[in-house]
N, C-alpha and C positions, 0 to 999 in steps of 0.2 A: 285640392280637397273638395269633397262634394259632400251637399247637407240638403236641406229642403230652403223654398223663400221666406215659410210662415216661420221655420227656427232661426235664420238670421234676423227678421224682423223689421224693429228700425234700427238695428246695429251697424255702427261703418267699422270703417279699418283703425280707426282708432280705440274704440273702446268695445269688439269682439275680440274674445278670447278662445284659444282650444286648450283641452288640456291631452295626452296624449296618455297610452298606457304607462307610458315612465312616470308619468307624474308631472313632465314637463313642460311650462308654458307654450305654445304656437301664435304667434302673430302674424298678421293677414297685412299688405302688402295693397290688394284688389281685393274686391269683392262685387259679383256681378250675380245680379240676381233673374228670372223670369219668373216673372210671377203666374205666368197662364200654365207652367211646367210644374210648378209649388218646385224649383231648383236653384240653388245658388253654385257657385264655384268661388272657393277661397285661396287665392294665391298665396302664400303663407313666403313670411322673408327670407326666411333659412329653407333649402334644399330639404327637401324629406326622401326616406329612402323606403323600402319594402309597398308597401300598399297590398293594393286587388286589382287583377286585370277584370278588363271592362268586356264582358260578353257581346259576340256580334250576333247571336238569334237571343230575343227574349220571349219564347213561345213555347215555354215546356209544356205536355200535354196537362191537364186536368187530371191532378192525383198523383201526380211532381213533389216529394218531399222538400220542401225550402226553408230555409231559416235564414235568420239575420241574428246580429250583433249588435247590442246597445246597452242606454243608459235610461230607463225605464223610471217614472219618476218615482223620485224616495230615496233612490239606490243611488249612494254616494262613493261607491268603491272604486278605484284606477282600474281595473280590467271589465271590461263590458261583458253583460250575460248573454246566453242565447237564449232565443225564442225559435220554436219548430212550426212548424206547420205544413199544409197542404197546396197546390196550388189547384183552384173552384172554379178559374175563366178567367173572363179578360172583359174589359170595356172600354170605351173612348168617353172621355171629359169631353164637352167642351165649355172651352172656360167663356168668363162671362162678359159681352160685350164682342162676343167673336163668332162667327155666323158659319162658317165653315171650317176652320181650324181644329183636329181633332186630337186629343192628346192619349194615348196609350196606359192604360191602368192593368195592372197583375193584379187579379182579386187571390187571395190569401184565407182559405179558412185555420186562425192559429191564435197561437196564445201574444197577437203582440199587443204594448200597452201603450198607451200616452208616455210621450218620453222616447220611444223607439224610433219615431221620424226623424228622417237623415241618415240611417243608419241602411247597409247594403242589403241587397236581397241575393240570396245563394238558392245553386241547386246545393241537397245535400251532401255535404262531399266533396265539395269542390271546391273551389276558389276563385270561379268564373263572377261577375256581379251580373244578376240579370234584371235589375228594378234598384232602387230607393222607396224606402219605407213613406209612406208620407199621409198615411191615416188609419185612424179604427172606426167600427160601426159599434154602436150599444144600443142594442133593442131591448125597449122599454114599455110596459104594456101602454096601449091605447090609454089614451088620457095621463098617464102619468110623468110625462116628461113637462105637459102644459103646469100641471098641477104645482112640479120642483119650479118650475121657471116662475111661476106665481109666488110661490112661497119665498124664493130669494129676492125677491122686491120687494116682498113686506118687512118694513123695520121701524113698527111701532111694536106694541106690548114689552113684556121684560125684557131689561136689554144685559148682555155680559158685555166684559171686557176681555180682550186677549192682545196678546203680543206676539206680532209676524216674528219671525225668523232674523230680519233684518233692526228685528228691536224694535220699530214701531206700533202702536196699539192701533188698536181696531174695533170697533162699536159692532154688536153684532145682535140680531134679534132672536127671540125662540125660534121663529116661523125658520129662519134662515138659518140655525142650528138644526133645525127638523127636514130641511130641503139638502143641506151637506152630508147629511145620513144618509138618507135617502140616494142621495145621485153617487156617492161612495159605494154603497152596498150592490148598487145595481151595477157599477163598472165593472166593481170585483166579478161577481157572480154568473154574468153575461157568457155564451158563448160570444164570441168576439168573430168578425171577420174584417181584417186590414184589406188595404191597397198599396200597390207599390206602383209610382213611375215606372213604364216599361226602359230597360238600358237603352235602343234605341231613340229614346228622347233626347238623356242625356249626351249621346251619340249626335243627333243634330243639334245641339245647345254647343259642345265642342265645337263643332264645325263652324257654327255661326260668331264666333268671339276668339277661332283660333289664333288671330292676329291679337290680340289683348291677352293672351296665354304666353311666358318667356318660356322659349323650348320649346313651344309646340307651333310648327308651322302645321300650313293646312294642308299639305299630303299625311302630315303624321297622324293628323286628325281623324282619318283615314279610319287608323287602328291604335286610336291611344295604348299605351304600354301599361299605365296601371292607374287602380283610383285608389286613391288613401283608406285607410280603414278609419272607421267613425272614432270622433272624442269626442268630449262632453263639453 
């Protein structure tokens, strides 16, 4: 199975979980991450069967209908939603403390949200994977991104109380009830443009760990047969 590095985390094989569209648990076995890719690969202990084959071009022209499948945050339901969109170009990352190394980005102008990385990138219609989802852009007028980030450091004046999700309470300021407003309304409201790792990355991330893969020698690595479809 394949996800992004920043959605495994510090999570190891003990205590990450998948859940699948059945509803049923997945445990991970290995977990090997790059981080200069933002990719992980989750070896899961039981066999899985169907997935997504792995595209060998990831270069649809510009104005390429694409969507992905996922679990967008909020949205708590066992079947993952679509997001559509366009594909706008292409660019090379390089990541950071790396001088030459260049990593392959699908720019995406579409509706995808926080929550969506890890999840595949499709041409329309298809079933091919040609990227991983692995971020959103939210353009914020000049000055007002500095302004929210100012505002959720101050926590003097009135203060509330609330309680996470997890049952814990939480000490919380106006300023920083006015900067959660704030950076909310502007996520929602944004045209949005994502990125996706090109397949070809994940493509040499295979190749380079195909010996720590069970079942995958490194001819097969070649043309992997299929990549899992995203859980949550």
């Amino acid at each position: 199975m394949v996800t992004n590095s920043h959605v495994v985390a510090t999570c190891t094989e003990q205590t990450l979980i998948g859940i699948g569209t059945a509803n049923k648990q997945v445990r991970f076995s290995r977990v090997i991450k790059d981080a200069d890719r933002d990719l992980a690969l989750l070896v899961p202990t039981e066999r899985l069967v169907n997935g997504l084959k792995l595209a060998q071009l990831d270069t649809p022209p510009p104005g390429t209908p694409v969507t992905t499948w996922g679990y967008p945050f909020i949205y708590n339901g066992a079947s993952p939603l679509l997001s559509v969109g366009y594909v706008a170009g292409f660019r090379e990352v390089t990541p950071d403390n790396a001088k030459t190394k260049r990593i392959k980005h699908i720019i995406v102008n579409g509706a995808f949200n926080h929550g969506n990385s890890g999840g595949p990138l499709l041409i329309a219609q298809e079933n091919e994977v040609i990227g991983i989802v692995v971020l959103t852009y939210n353009f914020y007028p000049a000055g007002l991104k500095k302004l929210i980030d100012q505002l959720s450091n101050q926590k003097f004046g009135m203060q509330w109380t609330f309680t996470q999700p997890d049952g814990s309470q939480q000490n919380v300021s106006e300023a920083q009830i006015t900067a959660a407003i704030l950076d909310e309304f502007y996520q929602k409201t944004q045209v949005m443009i994502g990125e996706a790792v090109g397949a070809s990355e994940l493509l040499g991330m295979l190749k380079e760990h195909a010996s720590e893969l069970p079942g995958l020698e490194p001819a097969q690595a070649q043309k992997p047969r299929v990549v899992s479809a995203p859980v949550k």
